[in-house]
C-alpha positions, 0 to 999 in steps of 0.5 A, a space after each residue: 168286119 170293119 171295111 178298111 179305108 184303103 178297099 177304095 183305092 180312090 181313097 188311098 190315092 187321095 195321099 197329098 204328095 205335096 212334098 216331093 221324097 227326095 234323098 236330101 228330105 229323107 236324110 233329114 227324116 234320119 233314114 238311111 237310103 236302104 231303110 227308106 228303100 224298105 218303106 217303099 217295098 213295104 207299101 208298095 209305092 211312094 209314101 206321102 210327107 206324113 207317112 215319111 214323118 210317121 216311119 221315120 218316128 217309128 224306125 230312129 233309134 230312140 223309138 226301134 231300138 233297132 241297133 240295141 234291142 238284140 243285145 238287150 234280149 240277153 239281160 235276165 228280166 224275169 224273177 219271183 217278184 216281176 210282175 211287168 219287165 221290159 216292153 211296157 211303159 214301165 217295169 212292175 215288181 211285187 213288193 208283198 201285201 198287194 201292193 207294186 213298185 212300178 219304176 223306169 229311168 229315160 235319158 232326155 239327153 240332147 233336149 237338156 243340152 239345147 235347152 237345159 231348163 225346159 229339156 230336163 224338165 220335160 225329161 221329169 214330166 215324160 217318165 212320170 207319166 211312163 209310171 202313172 200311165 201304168 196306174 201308179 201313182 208316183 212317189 219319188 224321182 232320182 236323176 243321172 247327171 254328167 256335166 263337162 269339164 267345170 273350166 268349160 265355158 258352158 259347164 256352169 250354165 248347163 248344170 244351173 238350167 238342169 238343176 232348176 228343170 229338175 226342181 221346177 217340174 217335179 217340185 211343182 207336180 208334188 213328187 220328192 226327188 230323193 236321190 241322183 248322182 252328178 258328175 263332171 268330166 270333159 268328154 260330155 262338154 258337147 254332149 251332157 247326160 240328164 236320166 230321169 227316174 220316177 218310182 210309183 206305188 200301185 195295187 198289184 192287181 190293178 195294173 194297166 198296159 198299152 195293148 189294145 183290145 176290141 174292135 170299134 172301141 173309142 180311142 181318146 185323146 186326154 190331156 193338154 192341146 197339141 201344139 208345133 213344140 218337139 217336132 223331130 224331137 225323136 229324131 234329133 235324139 237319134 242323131 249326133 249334135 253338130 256346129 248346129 245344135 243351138 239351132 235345135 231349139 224348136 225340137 225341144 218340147 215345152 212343159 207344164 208340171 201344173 197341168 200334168 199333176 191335173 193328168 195324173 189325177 184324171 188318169 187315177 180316177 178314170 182308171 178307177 172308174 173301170 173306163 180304161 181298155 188300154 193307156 199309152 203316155 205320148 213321148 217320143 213321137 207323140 201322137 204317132 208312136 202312142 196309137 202305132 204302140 196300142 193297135 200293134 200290141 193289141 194286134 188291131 188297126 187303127 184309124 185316127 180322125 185329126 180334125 178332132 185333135 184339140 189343137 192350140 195353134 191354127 193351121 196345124 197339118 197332119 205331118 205336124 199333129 203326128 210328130 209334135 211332142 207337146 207334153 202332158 198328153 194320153 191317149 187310150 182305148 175306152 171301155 165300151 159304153 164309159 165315153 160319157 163319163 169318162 169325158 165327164 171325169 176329164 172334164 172336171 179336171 179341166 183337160 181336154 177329152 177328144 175321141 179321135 179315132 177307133 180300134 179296127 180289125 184291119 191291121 193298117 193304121 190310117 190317118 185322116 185330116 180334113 176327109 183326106 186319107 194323110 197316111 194308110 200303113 201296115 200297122 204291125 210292121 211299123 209298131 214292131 217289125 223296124 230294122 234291127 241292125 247286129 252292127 259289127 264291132 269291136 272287142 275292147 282291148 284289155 288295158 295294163 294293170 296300175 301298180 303302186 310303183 308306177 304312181 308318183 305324188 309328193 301329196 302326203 295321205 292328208 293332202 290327198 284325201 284334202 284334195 280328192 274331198 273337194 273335188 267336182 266328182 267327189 265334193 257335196 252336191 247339196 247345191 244340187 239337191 237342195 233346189 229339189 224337193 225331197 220331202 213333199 208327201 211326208 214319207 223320205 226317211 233318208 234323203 240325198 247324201 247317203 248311199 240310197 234313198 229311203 221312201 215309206 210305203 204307205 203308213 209303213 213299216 215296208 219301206 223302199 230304197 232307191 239309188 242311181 249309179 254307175 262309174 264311167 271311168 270304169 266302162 271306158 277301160 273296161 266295159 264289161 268290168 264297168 258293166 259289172 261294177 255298175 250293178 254291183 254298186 247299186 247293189 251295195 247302195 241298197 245294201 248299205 241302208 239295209 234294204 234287200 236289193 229286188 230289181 233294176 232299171 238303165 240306161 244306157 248312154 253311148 256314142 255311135 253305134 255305126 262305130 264298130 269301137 263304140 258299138 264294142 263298148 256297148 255289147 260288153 257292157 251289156 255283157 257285164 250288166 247281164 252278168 251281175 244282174 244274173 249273179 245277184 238276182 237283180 232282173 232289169 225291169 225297165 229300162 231306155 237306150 241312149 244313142 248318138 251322144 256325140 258332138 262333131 264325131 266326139 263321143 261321151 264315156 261309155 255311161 250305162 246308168 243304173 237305177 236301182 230298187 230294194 225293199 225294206 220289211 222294216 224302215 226302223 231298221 234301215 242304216 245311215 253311213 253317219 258314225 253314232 257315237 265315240 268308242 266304236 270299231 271301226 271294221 272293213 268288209 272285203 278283201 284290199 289289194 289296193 287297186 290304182 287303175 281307173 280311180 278318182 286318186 289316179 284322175 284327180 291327184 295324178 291327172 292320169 286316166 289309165 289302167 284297168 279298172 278294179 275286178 268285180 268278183 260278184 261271189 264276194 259281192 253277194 257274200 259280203 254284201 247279204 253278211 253286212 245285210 244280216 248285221 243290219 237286220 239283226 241290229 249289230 250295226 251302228 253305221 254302213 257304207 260302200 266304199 267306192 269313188 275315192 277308195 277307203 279314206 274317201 268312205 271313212 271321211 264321208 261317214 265321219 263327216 256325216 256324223 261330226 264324229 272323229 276317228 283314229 285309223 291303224 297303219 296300213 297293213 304291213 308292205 301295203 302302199 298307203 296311197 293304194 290302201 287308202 285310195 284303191 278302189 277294189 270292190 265287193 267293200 263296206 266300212 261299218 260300225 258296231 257298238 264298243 266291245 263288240 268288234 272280236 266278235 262281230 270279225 270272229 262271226 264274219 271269219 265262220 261267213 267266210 267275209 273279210 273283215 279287219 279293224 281299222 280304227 276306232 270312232 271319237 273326237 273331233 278329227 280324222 288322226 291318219 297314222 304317220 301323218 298330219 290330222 285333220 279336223 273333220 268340221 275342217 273337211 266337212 267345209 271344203 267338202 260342201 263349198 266346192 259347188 256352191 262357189 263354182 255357181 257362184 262365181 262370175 261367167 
């Protein structure tokens, strides 16, 4: 048996004290008196300055989950294909012949505030790292962006630092970026919103965990050296923004892309060398979290020697090594015998290898600096016994239907669809991804700009589709609807390019949760999430919790991201939204009441944000949605897209424009507002395309599914002619589409 450090108790009362715990420095800690009180219970004396940095790292939000994790037990995780779900670095799915699909979304929200650049850039290189520490190698990135209002003063500068983070880290470290979402609106001018997404391939047989095992085993230290960057980041990231936030600046960690594609090939290779027990990536937390994370889930002690830590600034202390966030970082538990080469294989790779401590049987995790003993705790406790907290809330109250006769515009059809086009939500966002980029390593079969993403698996045929959605307007009148729809439309993106949809990973992004109205928000649209994912057999596999995006006590929309993935048996079948070719049908899938509340019609054209969002009917979803999947299979269809934001019109346009094809569009149907058919957002709807001649039979087919689906109008020329109203040339829609953007970041501060 180990001899524990503290069976001296000389050795325990060597625990420096040189900072005085007083309620000022423990509020600074992020603790609330009653949880610091707990500390004290559970060890039984005062802690030293490092054990308070060390329990205040594990106990924040963004580290316990301590006011979401019993929420977050209630979403479906488990399927015939999830290898890994929830609880790991990253969720793993069998996608057949051996191989995984290993994925996780993280927000890295506060940091991208501060500092837009290095902020979203660490956010890149942090959930890389959650993908190949699993033993993955990475092969494409998404993102989830919420800017302010674009006449905020900062709005332009934010996006601008966001975008060039996201391109310098992941373009540097050769991984595709091959989808996201961007979006604007003013209740994330104090607080915006950057969710990082990585997706990796890897032997479903050869994957790797966090859990330690073995007593006496090295535990190595791997990686670039720790320096003073990130300190308290996890705390900053649990905590509401202030008057202070630009002074938050040292919490933000610094990145080096460079160095972590280095990381990334060691860690293979030492993986493949059979010289890896357990591996844990140090994020949030950094030192302290990773070791904390590998002996309690192994159910071992631990004991770290800090003299070891290969350190790039002088005089570095205890408290600074544990917290310190410097990026490009590993730690794991060594397989006995393989320190040697293992050293030998970082060595190679110009990285640092230090052993800087030992897996014990104790259950206490101990910290030792210049012979003195920093920090001896209960391990299991601080790993995975936090606080967790069923905070009371509020239930969401219903809001009133919009109806066609309580809208009012003078626009014609034409303006509308002019003016919503054009938009900061709906407009082009190539700016954005054309900084990105999206076709190193030689496998994007579909780029940004449609409905998802299409990676090649290997040399194929398997291909993967990748998308990343949610539509706040929706949460924020009705959480569980939004939580609902969210899913659904990932879904329908998958869909859409003819990929059958296999799992799903979040991210949640809320304000206060110690706001019972906030907390409300958040419970429903768990609900409403678990509700959809259960219905289309869509497990949550991964997944991260974002907290306290709030600024001087304003929250952001209610915004639970979803990244979602599906698998294609054959990328020569996948489907584009771009109309082919003149003379096609036209066909709408789904059922059109014209639903006003909520929508980017009422938003934009009406400057109203009221009404109940549109029902999300995830029987019809499933219908639908494994119908149009079943005519891209078979070959039928020539053209595939959702309709979402902006309704019908908005959908039409997009596929007309992507194909510089024209269309001629029948009336509404009869007693039908055409505001509300042409920009109603009702759900569980695809607009497609079939080759001429064929529409009676595909509509006659899809009446025996019992799918919806009428003619609308039919593909050719060079303009989209609205019925009753003026045409428009779709070269013309195309320019105000795509120059919104581009002449906002051009334009003076």
């Amino acid at each position: 048996m180990t001899t524990p450090l503290n069976s001296d108790r000389t050795a325990v009362n060597s625990i420096p004290n040189t900072s005085r715990i007083t309620p000022e420095l423990v509020a600074e800690h992020g603790l609330k008196p009653e949880e610091y009180e707990h500390f004290v219970k559970l060890i039984g004396r005062e802690p030293s300055i490092t054990e308070l940095g060390i329990v205040s790292a594990m106990w924040n939000e963004h580290c316990s989950y301590k006011s979401s994790k019993v929420w977050l037990r209630t979403l479906p995780t488990k399927g015939p294909r999830v290898i890994q779900g929830p609880g790991e670095n990253a969720g793993v799915v069998d996608i057949g012949n051996g191989l995984a699909v290993v994925f996780k979304m993280e927000s890295h929200n506060h940091p991208s505030f501060i500092e837009p650049y290095q902020g979203a850039g660490t956010g890149v290189g942090g959930i890389l790292r959650d993908v190949f520490t699993m033993g993955a190698r990475p092969i494409a990135a998404l993102n989830f962006l919420r800017f302010g209002d674009c006449h905020n003063v900062k709005t332009r500068r934010l996006l601008a630092g966001v975008v060039a983070g996201i391109g310098g880290y992941g373009n540097s470290f050769g991984v595709p970026t091959v989808g996201g979402s961007v979006g604007f609106h003013k209740r994330y001018n104090g607080n915006i919103l950057v969710n990082a997404m990585a997706v990796g391939l890897a032997r479903a047989d050869e994957i790797f965990y966090a859990a330690a095992t073995g007593v006496g085993r090295a535990i190595v230290y791997l990686g670039s050296k720790t320096g003073r960057d990130g300190i308290h980041g996890a705390t900053m990231a649990s905590a509401e923004f202030g008057a202070d936030a630009e002074e938050k600046r040292p919490t933000v960690q610094v990145g080096d892309p460079f160095a972590e594609k280095l990381l990334l090939e060691a860690c293979l290779e030492i993986m493949k060398a059979g010289c890896v027990v357990a591996i844990q990536d140090m994020g949030a937390a950094g030192l302290t979290s990773s070791a904390v994370e590998m002996g309690a889930k192994g159910g071992l002690g631990v004991e770290l020697n800090l003299d070891a830590v290969p350190c790039r600034e002088t005089g570095m202390t205890a408290y600074e090594m544990m917290l310190s966030e410097s990026q490009e970082r590993m730690l794991m538990v060594i397989a006995d015998g393989k320190e040697d080469e293992a050293e030998a294989i970082f060595r190679k790779w110009g990285l640092d290898f230090a052993i800087v401590g030992r897996t014990t049987d104790t259950l206490r995790f101990v910290v030792k600096h210049n012979g003195v003993v920093e920090a001896d705790l209960p391990i299991k406790e601080l790993g995975d016994q936090a606080p967790e907290y069923r905070r009371p809330y509020e239930e969401p109250l219903p809001r009133p239907v919009v109806t066609p006769e309580d809208v009012r515009t003078n626009a014609s059809v034409a303006d509308v669809l002019e003016r919503l086009i054009a938009s900061p939500d709906l407009c082009s966002k190539r700016w954005v991804w054309e900084q990105y980029d999206h076709l190193i390593g030689g496998n994007t079969v579909q780029r940004p700009g449609g409905d998802a993403a299409v990676v090649r698996i290997e040399d194929g045929p398997k291909a993967l589709a990748l998308t990343t959605d949610v539509t706040p307007r929706y949460c924020e009148a009705d959480p569980f609807e939004g939580g609902k729809q969210a899913v659904a439309e990932a879904w329908r993106n998958l869909t859409a390019v003819g990929a059958t949809p296999i799992a799903v990973t979040d991210n949640l992004n809320f304000g206060n949760p110690e706001k019972p109205e906030i907390m409300g928000q958040f419970v429903a649209c768990v609900k409403g999430i678990g509700a959809a994912c259960e219905a289309l057999d869509f497990p949550v596999v991964s997944g991260n919790v974002s907290l306290y995006n709030e600024t001087n006590g304003k929250g952001i929309l209610p915004t639970p991201a979803i990244g979602g993935v599906g698998l294609i048996e054959d990328l020569h079948k996948s489907m584009t939204l771009a109309f082919k070719a003149a003379g096609e049908p036209v066909l709408l899938v789904g059922k059109t009441k014209g639903w006003l509340g909520a929508s980017a019609f009422l938003a934009t054209v009406c400057e109203r944000e009221d009404g109940a969002p549109p029902p999300v009917d995830l029987i019809a979803e499933k219908r639908n949605g494994d119908f149009v999947r079943g005519l891209i299979r078979d070959g039928i269809a020539t053209a595939v897209h959702d309709v979402s934001d902006g309704g019908l019109l908005i959908a039409i346009a997009e596929m007309a424009m992507a194909g510089r094809v024209g269309t001629s569009l029948e009336a509404p149907p009869a007693g039908m507002d055409p505001y509300a058919w042409w920009f109603g957002e009702d759900q569980a709807r695809y607009v497609i395309t079939v080759p001429s001649g064929q529409g009676a039979e595909v509509i006659h087919k899809a009446e025996m599914a019992g799918v919806p689906m009428v003619k609308i109008g039919k593909t050719g020329g060079d303009r989209l002619i609205l019925p009753d109203d003026r045409s428009i040339v779709v070269e013309s829609l195309r320019d105000r589409h795509e120059t919104w953007l581009p002449i906002y970041m051009g334009a003076s501060s």
